[in-house]
N, C-alpha and C positions, 0 to 999 in steps of 0.2 A: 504494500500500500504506500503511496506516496504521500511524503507530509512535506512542512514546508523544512522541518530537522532533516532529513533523510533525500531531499531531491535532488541533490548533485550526484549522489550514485543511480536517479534513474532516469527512466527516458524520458526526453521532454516532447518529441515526437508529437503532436495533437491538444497541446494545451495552448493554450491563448495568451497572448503577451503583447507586453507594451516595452517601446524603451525610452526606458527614464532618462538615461546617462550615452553620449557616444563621442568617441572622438569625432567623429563626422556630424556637426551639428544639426544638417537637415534628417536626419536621423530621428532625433531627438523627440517623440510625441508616437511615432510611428506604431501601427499598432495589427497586428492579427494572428496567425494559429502557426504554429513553430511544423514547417513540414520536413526539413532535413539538419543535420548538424556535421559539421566536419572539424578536423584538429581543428580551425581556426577561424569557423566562420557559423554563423545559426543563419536559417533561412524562415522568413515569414512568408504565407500566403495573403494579402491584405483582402479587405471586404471586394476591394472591383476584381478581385483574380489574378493579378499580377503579382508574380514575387518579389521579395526585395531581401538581400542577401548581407547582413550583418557583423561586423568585424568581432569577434569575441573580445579582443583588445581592445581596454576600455571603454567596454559600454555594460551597462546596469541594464537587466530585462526585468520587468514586473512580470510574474506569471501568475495564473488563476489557475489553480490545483479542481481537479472533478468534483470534489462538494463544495467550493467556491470559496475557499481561502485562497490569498492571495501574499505571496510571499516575493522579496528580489532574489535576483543572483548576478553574481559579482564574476562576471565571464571572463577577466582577465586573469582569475585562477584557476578558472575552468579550461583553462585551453590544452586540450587534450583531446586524443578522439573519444568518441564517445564509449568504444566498447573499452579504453583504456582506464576510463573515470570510471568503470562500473568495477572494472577487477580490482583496482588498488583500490577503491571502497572496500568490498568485499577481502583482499588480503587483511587489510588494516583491522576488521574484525572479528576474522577469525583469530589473529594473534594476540586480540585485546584479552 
């Protein structure tokens, strides 16, 4: 289950997001549903259909989690692939 403690180890794939924060100011306000993630970049879907493809380096996403909490994430320490950030979660707890 994804909380807003726990969601840098999961997929953000289909959740909704705004960004708060981006190096690229026209950036900044941009807002819709997270359809890919790579080492270095999130991609949105916005309302008219067009994607718009997001530096992880320095930018703050607000996301809205499936029972509608709504928590940030701070993607310049997120910059990792995605199946990377899920296994070093995962090691880091099984060794806790």
């Amino acid at each position: 289950m994804r909380t807003k403690e726990n969601l840098a180890r999961h997929e953000w794939i289909g959740l909704a997001a705004r960004v708060e924060r981006a190096s690229d100011p026209t950036l900044v306000g941009m807002a819709g549903r997270v359809v890919d993630e790579t080492l270095r970049t999130v991609t949105l879907e916005r309302a008219d259909g067009r994607e718009a493809i997001v530096q992880k380096r320095g930018t703050t996403l607000r996301v809205e989690l499936p029972g509608g909490e709504r928590t940030a994430l701070e993607l310049t320490a997120l910059e990792l692939r995605p199946q990377d950030r899920v296994k070093r979660a995962k090691a880091a707890r099984a060794h806790a």
